[in-house]
C-alpha positions as CSV (number, residue, x, y, z in Angstrom):
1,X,0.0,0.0,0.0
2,X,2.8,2.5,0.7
3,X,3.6,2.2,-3.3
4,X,0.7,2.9,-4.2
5,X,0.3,5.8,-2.0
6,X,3.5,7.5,-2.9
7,X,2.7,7.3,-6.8
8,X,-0.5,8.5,-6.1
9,X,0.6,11.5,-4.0
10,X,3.5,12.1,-6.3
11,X,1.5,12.1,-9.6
12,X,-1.3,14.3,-7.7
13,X,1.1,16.9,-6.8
14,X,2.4,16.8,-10.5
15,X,-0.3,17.5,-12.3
16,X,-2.4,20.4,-12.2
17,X,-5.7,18.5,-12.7
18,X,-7.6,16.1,-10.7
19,X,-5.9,12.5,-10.8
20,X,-8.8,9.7,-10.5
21,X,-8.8,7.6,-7.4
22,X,-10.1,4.2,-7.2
23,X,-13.9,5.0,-5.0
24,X,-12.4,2.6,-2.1
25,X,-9.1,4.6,-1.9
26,X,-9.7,6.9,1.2
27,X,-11.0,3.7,3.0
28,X,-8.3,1.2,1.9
29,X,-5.3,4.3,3.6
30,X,-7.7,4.6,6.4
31,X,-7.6,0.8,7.0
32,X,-3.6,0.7,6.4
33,X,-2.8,3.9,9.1
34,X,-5.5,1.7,11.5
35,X,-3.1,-1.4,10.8
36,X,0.0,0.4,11.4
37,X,-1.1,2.2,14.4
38,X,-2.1,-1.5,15.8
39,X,1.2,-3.5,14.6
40,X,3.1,0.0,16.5
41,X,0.9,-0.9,19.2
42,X,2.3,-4.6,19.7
43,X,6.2,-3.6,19.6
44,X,8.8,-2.4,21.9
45,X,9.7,1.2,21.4
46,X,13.1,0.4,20.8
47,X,13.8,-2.3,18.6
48,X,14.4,-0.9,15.1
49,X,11.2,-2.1,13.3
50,X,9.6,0.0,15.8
51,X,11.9,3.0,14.1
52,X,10.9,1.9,11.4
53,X,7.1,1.9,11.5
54,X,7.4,5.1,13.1
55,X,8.9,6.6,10.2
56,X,6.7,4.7,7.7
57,X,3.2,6.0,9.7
58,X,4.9,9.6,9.6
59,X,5.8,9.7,5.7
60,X,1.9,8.1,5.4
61,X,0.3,11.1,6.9
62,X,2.5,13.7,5.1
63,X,1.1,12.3,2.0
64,X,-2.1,12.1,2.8
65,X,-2.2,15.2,3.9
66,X,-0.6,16.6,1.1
67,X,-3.0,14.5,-1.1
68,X,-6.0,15.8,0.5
69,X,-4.8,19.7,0.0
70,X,-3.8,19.1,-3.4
71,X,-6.7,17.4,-3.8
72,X,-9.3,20.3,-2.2
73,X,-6.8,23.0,-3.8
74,X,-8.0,21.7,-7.6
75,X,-11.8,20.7,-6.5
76,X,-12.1,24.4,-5.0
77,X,-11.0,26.0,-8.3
78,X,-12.7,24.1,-10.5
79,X,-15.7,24.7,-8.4
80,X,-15.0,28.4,-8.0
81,X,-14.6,28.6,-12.0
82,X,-17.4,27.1,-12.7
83,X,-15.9,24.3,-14.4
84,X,-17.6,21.0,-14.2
85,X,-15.6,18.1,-12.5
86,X,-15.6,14.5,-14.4
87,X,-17.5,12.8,-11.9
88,X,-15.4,9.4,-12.5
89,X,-12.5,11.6,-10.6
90,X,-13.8,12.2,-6.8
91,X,-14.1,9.7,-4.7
92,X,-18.0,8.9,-3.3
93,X,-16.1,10.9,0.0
94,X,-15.1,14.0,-2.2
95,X,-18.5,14.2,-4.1
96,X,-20.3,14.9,-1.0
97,X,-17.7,17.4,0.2
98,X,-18.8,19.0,-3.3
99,X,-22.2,19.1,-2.9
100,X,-21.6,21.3,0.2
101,X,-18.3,23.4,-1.6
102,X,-20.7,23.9,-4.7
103,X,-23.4,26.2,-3.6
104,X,-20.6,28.8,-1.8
105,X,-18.7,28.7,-5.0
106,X,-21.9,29.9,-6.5
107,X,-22.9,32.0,-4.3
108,X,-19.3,33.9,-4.5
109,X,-19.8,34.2,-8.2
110,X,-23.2,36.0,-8.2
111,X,-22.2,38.4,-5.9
112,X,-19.0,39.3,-7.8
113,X,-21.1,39.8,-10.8
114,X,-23.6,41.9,-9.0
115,X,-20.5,43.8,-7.3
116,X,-19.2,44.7,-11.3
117,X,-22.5,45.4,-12.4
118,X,-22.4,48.2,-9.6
119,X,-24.8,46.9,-7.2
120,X,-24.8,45.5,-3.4
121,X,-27.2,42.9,-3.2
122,X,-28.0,41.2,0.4
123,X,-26.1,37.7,-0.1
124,X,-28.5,35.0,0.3
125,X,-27.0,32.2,2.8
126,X,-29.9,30.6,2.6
127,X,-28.7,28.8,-0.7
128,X,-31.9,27.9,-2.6
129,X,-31.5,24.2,-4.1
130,X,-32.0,23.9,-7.8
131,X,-33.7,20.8,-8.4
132,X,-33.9,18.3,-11.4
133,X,-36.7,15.6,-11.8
134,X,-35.7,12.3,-12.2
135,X,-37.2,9.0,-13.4
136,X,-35.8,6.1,-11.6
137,X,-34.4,2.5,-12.7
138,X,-34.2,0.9,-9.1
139,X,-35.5,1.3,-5.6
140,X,-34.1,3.6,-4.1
141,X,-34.7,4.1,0.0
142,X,-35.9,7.3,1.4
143,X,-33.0,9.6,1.7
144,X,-32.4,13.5,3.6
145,X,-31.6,15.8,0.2
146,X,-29.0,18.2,0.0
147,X,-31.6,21.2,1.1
148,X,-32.4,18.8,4.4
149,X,-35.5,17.9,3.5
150,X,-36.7,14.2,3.1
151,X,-37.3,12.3,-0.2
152,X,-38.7,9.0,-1.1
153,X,-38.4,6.0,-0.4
154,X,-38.2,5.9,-4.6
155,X,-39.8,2.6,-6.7
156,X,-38.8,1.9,-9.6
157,X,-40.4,4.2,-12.6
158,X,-41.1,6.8,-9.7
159,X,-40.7,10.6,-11.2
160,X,-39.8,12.7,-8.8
161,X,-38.6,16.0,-8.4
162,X,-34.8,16.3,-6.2
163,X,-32.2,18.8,-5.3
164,X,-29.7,18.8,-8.4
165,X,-26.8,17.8,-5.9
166,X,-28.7,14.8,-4.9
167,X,-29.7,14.2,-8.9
168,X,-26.7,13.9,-9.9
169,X,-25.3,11.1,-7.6
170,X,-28.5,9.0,-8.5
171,X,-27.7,9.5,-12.1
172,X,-23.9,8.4,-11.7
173,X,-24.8,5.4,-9.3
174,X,-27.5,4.5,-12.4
175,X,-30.3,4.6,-9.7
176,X,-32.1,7.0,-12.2
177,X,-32.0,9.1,-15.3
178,X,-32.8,12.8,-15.4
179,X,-36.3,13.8,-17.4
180,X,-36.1,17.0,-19.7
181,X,-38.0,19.2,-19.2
182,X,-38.7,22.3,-20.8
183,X,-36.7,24.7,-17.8
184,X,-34.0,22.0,-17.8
């Protein structure tokens, strides 16, 4: 796991867009710190494999710290640009940090247009949730939406009208497909 880690971090920190990351990845470096931290647990202080896993658990967090800034650093600007983010790249972990990140990008772009178009608007923090109506392919239990409220439980060919956050995770898991309609 430490390979894979390092390459990761490395090749993250290289490039200036997002790298993918299997959906388990966050989990699976979770798991590995957790296994360290026991193995440490089981050893005397001061024999050298001891040392050793010291050192190993302390170059593990520096990159997954790192990972995680480089990581928020790119999602952020993307998100602040407007850009859209390949939803194949986050991890199921980073896609609900988005859904939160999202609106306050948003929100900081209309009031720096309304700012250049010379006016001072009050800023609503009250983000109002756009929403999308979906038909769906598979049950889906009920579920607390992006806006707090309640939905479902979803049956299969249910239409029903969601926050566009919690849309378009249905829509990538293939739990439903989004209906067109005419303010779409």
């Amino acid at each position: 796991m430490y390979a894979e880690l390092c390459a990761v971090w490395k090749q993250e920190l290289e490039n200036a867009e997002l790298e993918k990351l299997p959906p388990d990845f966050y989990s699976t470096v979770a798991d590995y710190l957790r296994r360290l931290r026991e193995e440490g647990r089981m050893l005397d202080k001061r024999t050298v494999k001891a040392t050793l896993l010291r050192k190993e658990m302390r170059n593990v967090r520096h990159m997954v710290r790192g990972l995680i800034e480089a990581r928020y650093r790119k999602i952020v600007r993307k998100l602040s640009a407007g850009e859209e983010i390949p939803p194949d790249v986050l991890t199921p972990e980073e896609e609900k940090i988005c859904l939160r990140v999202s609106p306050l990008a948003e929100t900081m772009q209309n009031f720096a247009k309304e700012i250049l178009r010379g006016r001072l608007t009050d800023v609503d923090v009250q983000h109002q949730h756009k929403r999308a109506v979906l038909r769906f392919l598979k049950d889906v239990p009920a579920i607390i939406g992006a806006d707090m409220k309640t939905y479902g439980p979803f049956m299969a060919e249910n239409v029903s009208s969601v926050p566009v956050e919690n849309a378009k995770i249905f829509v990538k898991q293939g739990l439903a497909e989004k209906v067109e309609t005419e303010q779409s």
